[in-house]
C-alpha positions in Angstrom: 113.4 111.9 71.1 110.5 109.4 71.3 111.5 105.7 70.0 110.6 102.3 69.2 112.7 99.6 70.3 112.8 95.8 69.6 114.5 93.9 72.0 106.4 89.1 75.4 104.2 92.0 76.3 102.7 91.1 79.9 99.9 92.6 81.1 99.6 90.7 82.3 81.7 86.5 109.2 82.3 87.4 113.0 80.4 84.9 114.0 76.9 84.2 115.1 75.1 86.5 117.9 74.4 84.9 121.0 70.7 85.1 122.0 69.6 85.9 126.0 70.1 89.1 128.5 73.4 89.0 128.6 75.1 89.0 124.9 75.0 92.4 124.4 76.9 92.9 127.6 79.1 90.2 126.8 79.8 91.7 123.6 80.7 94.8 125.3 82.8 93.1 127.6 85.2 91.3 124.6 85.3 94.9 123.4 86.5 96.5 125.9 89.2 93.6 126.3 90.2 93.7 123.2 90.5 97.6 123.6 92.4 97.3 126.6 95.1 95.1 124.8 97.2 95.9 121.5 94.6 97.0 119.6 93.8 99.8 121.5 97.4 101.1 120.3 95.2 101.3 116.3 92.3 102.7 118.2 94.8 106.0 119.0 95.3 107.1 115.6 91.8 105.8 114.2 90.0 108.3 116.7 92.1 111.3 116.2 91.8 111.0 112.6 87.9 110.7 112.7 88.3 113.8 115.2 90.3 116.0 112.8 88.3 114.2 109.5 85.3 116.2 111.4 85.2 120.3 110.9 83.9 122.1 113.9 84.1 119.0 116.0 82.8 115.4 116.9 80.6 114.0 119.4 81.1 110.9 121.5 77.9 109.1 120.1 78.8 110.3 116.5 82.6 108.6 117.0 81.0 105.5 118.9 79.3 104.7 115.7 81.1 105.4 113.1 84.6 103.5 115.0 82.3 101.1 115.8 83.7 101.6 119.4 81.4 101.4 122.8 80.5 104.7 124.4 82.4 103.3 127.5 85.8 102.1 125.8 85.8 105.3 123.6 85.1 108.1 126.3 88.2 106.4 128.0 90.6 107.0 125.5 88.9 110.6 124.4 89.8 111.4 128.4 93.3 109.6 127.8 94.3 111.9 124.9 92.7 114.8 126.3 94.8 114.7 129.7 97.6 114.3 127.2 96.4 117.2 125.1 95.8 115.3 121.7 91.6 116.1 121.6 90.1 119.0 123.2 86.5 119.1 124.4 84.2 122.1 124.2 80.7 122.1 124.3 80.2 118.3 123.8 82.4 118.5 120.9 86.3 116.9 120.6 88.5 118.6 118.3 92.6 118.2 117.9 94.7 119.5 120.8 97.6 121.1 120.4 100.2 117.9 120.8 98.3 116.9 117.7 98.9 119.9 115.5 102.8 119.3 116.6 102.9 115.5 115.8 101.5 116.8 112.1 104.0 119.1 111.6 106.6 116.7 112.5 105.2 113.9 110.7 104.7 116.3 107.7 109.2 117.5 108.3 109.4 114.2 107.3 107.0 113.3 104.9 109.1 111.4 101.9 107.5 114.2 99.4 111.5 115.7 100.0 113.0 112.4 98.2 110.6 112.8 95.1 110.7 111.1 92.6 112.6 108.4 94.6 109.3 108.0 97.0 107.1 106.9 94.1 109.8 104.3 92.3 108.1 101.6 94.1 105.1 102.2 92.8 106.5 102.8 89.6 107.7 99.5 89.8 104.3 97.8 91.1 102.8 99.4 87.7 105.5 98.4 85.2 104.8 95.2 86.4 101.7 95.3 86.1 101.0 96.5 83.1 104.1 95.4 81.3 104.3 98.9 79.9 106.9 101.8 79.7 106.2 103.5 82.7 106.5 107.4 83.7 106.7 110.0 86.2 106.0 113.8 84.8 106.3 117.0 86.4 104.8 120.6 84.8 107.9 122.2 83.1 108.7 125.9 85.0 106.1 127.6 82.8 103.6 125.4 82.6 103.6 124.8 79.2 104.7 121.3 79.2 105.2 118.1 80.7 108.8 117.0 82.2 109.7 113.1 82.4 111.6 113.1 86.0 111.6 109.0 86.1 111.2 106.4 83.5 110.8 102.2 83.6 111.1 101.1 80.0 109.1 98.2 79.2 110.7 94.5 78.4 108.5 93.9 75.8 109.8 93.3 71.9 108.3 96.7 70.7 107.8 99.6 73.1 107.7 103.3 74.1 110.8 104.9 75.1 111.8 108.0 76.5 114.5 109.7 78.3 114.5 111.1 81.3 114.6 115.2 81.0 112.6 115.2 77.9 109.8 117.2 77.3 106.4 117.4 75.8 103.6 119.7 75.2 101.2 119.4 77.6 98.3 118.8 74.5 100.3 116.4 73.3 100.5 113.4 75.9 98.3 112.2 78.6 100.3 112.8 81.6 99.9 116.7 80.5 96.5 116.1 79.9 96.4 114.8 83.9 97.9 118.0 85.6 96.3 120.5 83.3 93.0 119.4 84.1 93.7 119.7 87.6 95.4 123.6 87.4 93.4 126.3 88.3 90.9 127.7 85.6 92.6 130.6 85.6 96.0 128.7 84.7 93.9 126.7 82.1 92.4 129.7 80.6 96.3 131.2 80.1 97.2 127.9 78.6 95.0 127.1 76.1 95.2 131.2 74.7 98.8 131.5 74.8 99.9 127.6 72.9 100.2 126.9 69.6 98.4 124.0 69.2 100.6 122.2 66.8 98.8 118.9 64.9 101.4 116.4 65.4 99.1 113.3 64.1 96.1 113.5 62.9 94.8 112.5 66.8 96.6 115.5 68.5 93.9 117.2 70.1 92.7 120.2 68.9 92.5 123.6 70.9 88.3 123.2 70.5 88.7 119.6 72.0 90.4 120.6 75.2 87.7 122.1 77.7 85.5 119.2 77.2 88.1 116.9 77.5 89.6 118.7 80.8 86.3 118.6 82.0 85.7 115.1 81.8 89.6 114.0 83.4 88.9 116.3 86.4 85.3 113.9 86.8 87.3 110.4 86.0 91.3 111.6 86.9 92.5 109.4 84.1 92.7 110.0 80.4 94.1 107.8 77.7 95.5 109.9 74.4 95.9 108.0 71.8 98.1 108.7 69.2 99.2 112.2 70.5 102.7 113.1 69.3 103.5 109.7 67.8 101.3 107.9 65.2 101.3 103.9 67.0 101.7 105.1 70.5 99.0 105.6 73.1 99.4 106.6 76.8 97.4 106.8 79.9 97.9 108.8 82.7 96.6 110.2 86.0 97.3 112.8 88.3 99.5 113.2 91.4 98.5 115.6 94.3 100.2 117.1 97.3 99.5 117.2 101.3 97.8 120.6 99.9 95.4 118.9 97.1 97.5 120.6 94.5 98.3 118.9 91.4 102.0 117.9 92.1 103.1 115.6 88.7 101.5 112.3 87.0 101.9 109.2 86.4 101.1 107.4 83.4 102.3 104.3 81.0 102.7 104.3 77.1 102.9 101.6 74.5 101.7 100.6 71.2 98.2 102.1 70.3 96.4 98.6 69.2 98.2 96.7 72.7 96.8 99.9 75.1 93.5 99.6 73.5 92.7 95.9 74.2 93.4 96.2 77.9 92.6 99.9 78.1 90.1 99.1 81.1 92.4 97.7 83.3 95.1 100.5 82.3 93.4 103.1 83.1 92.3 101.1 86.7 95.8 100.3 86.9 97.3 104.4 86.4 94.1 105.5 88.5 95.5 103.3 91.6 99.4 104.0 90.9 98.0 108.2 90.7 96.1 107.6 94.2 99.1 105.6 96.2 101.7 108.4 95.0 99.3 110.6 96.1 99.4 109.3 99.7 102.8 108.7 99.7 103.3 112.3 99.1 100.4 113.1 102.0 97.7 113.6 100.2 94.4 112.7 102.3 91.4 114.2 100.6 89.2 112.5 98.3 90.5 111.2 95.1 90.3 112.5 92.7 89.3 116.1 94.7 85.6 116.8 94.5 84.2 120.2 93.1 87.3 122.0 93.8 87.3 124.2 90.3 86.1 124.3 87.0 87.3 124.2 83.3 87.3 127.2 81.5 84.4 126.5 79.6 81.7 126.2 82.1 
C-alpha cells in the first residue's frame, strides 16, 4: 500500500598558436610525444570505438579528424592493433578484428547488468540526494501489465512517498510505467491499451484516449511526470532504463508531494533523465539516449 509519512525537503584554452614555418610541425611533434607516452594507452580504446561506432568501416583521414589525431600517430597505432588483430583493413577501410569481438564478449560476461538492481543503487543514491525525494527502481511485471518496485530510497523529508519493495502498480497509473510502456514495441502497446481496464483512480489518472499521445511524446523527451496518478497529493517522474540491446530494461523515477514536484519539476525531470541515461550505461547501453526512430505509438 502507498503511504504518507511524517517523520526539511532538500532539493536541494590550449594556448596561443605559434606563428612561422615550423609550428605546425612543432605541433605535430608534441603530438606525437604525447601519443608515444601514457596517453597513447586512452588513444587504444578511443580508436576502436570510433572504428566499430562506424558501419561498413572508417578511413584514416575520417579517424584523424574526428580523434583529432595526426595521420602519422594514428596510422601507427591502426598498424599496432591490426598486427595484433583488433582492426582489420580492407579496401582503405578499418573495421573490428576478431580479438575485438572476443574482448566484447568478455567484457559483456561481465557486465554488472547480472547484479541488477544492486548496479544502479549508486545511482539511486546520487538521485535521492539530489532531489531529496523517495526514490525508485521498476521493472515490467511478467505480463506486462504493470510496474514492479525492485529497489526503493525513502525520502528524509517530514511528508513523503513511500512504497515497499515488491509492490505493484498499473502501468497507466504511475510514471515509471508510463517510461517503459512508451518504449515497448507498438505491437506490445497496442495489446496493452485493448486488453486493461483503465480504472480512474483520481480524477488525474489518465484516460485510455490520453495514452497514445502521451506515449508519443515520452518516447521524444524519455521522461514523463504523472501527477496525481493513483494517489490524490502525490506526483512522480520517471525515465526509462535500456539494455546493451536498446531494449527497454526497467525505470527509474522519484515521487513526492504533488505541489513540492511541481516547483522544481524542471530540474526533476533533468535530474530522472540523467539517473535513466547512467543506469543505462551501467547496464551497457551505448546508443543514443533516448533511442532515435526506433518504433512508433500505436496511434501513428
Amino acid at each position: 500500500m502507498t503511504t504518507w509519512r511524517s517523520n526539511t525537503s532538500a532539493w536541494a584554452s590550449d594556448g596561443a598558436t605559434v606563428a612561422g614555418a615550423d609550428s605546425s610541425k612543432d605541433g605535430a611533434d608534441r603530438t606525437d610525444r604525447e601519443d608515444a607516452g601514457p596517453r597513447a594507452i586512452l588513444r587504444v580504446p578511443e580508436v576502436l570505438i570510433a572504428i566499430a561506432a562506424k558501419r561498413g568501416g572508417a578511413g584514416l583521414a575520417e579517424l584523424s579528424q574526428q580523434l583529432k589525431l595526426p595521420k602519422t600517430s594514428l596510422h601507427r597505432l591502426l598498424a599496432t592493433l591490426e598486427h595484433g588483430g583488433y582492426v582489420i583493413r580492407q579496401a582503405g577501410l578499418y573495421t573490428p578484428g576478431p580479438e575485438s569481438f572476443r574482448l566484447s564478449r568478455l567484457i559483456g560476461q561481465a557486465a554488472p547488468s547480472a547484479d541488477f538492481p544492486a548496479c544502479a543503487r549508486p545511482v539511486l543514491e546520487w538521485l535521492a540526494h539530489e532531489t531529496g525525494e523517495t526514490v525508485m527502481l521498476c521493472v515490467l511485471s511478467e505480463r506486462g501489465a504493470e510496474s514492479i518496485y525492485v529497489d526503493v530510497i525513502e525520502s528524509e523529508a517530514p511528508l513523503r512517498f513511500a512504497v515497499r519493495v515488491g509492490n505493484r502498480r498499473p502501468l497507466f497509473s504511475v510514471a515509471a510505467g508510463k517510461a517503459m510502456l512508451a518504449f515497448l514495441p507498438p505491437e506490445a502497446q497496442a495489446r496493452y491499451l485493448d486488453q486493461t481496464d483503465f480504472l480512474q483512480f483520481t480524477a488525474d489518472t489518465t484516460r485510455k484516449d490520453e495514452m497514445p499521445d502521451l506515449l508519443r511524446q515520452v518516447r521524444e523527451t524519455a521522461v514523463v511526470l504523472d501527477r496525481n496518478g493513483i494517489v490524490d497529493g502525490a506526483s512522480g517522474v520517471a525515465s526509462p532504463v535500456f539494455d546493451r540491446e536498446g531494449e527497454v530494461f526497467c525505470a527509474v523515477s522519484i515521487a513526492g508531494p504533488t505541489d513540492r514536484v511541481a516547483a522544481h519539476r524542471a530540474r526533476a525531470e533533468l535530474l530522472v533523465l540523467q539517473a535513466g541515461e547512467r543506469i543505462s550505461r551501467i547496464l551497457g547501453y551505448s546508443g543514443d539516449y533516448p533511442p532515435q526512430g526506433e518504433g512508433r505509438s500505436p496511434a501513428d
